[in-house]
C-alpha positions in Angstrom: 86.8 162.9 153.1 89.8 164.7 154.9 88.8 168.7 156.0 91.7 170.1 154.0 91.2 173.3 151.4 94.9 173.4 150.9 96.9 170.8 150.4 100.9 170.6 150.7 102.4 169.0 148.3 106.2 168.3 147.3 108.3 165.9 145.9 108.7 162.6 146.8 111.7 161.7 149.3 113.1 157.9 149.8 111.1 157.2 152.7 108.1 158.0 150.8 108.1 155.1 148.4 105.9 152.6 151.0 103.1 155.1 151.5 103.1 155.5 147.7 103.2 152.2 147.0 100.1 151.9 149.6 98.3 154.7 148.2 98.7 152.7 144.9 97.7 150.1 145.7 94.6 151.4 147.8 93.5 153.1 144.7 93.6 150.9 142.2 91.7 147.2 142.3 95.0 145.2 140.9 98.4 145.9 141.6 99.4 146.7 138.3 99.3 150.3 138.8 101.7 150.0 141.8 104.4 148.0 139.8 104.6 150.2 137.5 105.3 152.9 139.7 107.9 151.0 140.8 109.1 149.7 137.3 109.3 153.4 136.4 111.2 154.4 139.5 114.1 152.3 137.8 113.9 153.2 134.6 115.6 156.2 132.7 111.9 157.7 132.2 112.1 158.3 135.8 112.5 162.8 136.7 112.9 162.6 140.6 111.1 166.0 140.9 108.1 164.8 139.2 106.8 162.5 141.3 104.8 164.3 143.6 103.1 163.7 146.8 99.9 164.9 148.7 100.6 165.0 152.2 98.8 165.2 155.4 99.1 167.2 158.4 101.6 164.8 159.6 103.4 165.1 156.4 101.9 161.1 155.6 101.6 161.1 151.8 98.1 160.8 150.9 98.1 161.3 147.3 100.6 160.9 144.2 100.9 162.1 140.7 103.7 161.3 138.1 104.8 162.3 135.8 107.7 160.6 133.4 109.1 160.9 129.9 107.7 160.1 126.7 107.7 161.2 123.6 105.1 162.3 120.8 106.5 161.3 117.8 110.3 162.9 118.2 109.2 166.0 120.5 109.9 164.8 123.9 106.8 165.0 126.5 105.8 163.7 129.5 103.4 161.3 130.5 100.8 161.9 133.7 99.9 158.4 135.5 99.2 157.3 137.8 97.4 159.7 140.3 96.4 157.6 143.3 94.5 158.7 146.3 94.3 157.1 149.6 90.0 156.4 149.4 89.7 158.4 152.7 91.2 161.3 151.6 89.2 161.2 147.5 87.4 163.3 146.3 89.1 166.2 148.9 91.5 167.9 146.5 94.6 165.7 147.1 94.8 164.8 143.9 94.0 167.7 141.9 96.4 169.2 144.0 99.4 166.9 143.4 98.4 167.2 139.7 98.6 171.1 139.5 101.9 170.6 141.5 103.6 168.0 139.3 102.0 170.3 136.5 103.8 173.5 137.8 107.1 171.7 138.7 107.0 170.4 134.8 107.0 173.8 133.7 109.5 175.2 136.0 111.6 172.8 134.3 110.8 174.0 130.7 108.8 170.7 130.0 106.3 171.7 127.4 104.1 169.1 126.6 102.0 166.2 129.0 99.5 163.6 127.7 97.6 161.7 130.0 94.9 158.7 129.3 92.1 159.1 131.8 88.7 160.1 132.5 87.3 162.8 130.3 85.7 164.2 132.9 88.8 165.0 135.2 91.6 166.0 133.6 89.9 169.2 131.4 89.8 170.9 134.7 93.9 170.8 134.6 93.6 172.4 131.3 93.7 168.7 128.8 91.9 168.8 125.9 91.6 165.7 123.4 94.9 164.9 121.8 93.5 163.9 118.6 93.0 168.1 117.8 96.4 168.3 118.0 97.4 164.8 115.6 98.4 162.9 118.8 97.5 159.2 119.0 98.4 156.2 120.0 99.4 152.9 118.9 96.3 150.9 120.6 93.0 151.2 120.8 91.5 154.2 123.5 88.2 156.2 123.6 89.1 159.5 121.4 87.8 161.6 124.5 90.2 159.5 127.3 93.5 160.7 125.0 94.0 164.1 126.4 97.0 166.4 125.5 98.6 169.8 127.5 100.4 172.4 126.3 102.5 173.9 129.2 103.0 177.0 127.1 99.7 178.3 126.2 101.5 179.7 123.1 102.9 176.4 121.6 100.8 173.8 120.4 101.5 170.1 121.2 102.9 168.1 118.3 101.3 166.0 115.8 102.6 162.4 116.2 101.7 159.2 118.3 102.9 158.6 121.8 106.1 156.5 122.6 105.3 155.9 126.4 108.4 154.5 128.5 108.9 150.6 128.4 107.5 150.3 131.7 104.2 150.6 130.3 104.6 147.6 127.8 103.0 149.6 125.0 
């Protein structure tokens, strides 16, 4: 576990795209996680300023969260995954912090809505709550509890409707 209490964060640059693609890989036990980081580098899902990096003292990326368009129903949205940590640096705050950053920078944009599929432990800390409150679903079977919607605007509720993920996701 790395020493840090503050990470820096920022978007990813060009040169970046190995050490993500390592962290990826690292974090996940297939590469399937990885390819479609990739996959949704080249599609028109893609928001450059979204895909946000952990890094080290070094400025080495050590952790990654994305972010990329979907859509609930009509209401466009955006999608967190992955979020990959380098296992030397888990459970340190990299992650959390590349997720409040990609979070922030979504907002600063005037993105209002993110849904992420994960562990229903997590991602409540990051203010997700389950998407089925709202009417969000999906077109596949999931654990109600590992759907999870955000609101970027505490004052606007997300939209009823099922998710439209980008192809790259082949659902």
């Amino acid at each position: 576990m790395s020493p840090h209490t503050e990470w820096i964060t920022r978007a990813e640059t060009p040169a970046d795209v190995p050490a993500i693609r390592k962290i990826v890989l690292a974090a996940f036990e297939t590469p399937g996680e990885a390819d479609l980081v990739d996959a949704l580098r080249a599609d028109s899902s893609w928001i450059p300023e979204l895909s946000i990096v952990t890094v080290d003292d070094g400025d080495r990326p050590v952790g990654h969260a994305l972010l990329t368009r979907c859509h609930i129903g009509q209401t466009p949205a955006l999608c967190l995954a992955p979020v990959a940590v380098l296992p030397g640096h888990q459970r340190s705050g990299a992650g959390g912090a590349a997720i409040r950053a990609a979070l922030a920078q979504a907002a600063a944009m005037g993105e209002r809505f993110v849904v992420v599929l994960g562990h229903p432990g997590y991602y409540p800390r990051f203010g997700f709550g389950r998407a089925s409150a709202h009417g969000i679903g999906v077109s596949f079977e999931v654990p109600d509890e590992a759907l999870m919607a955000l609101s970027l605007d505490p004052a606007q509720a997300p939209p009823a409707g099922v998710i439209r993920y980008a192809a790259p996701f082949g659902i």
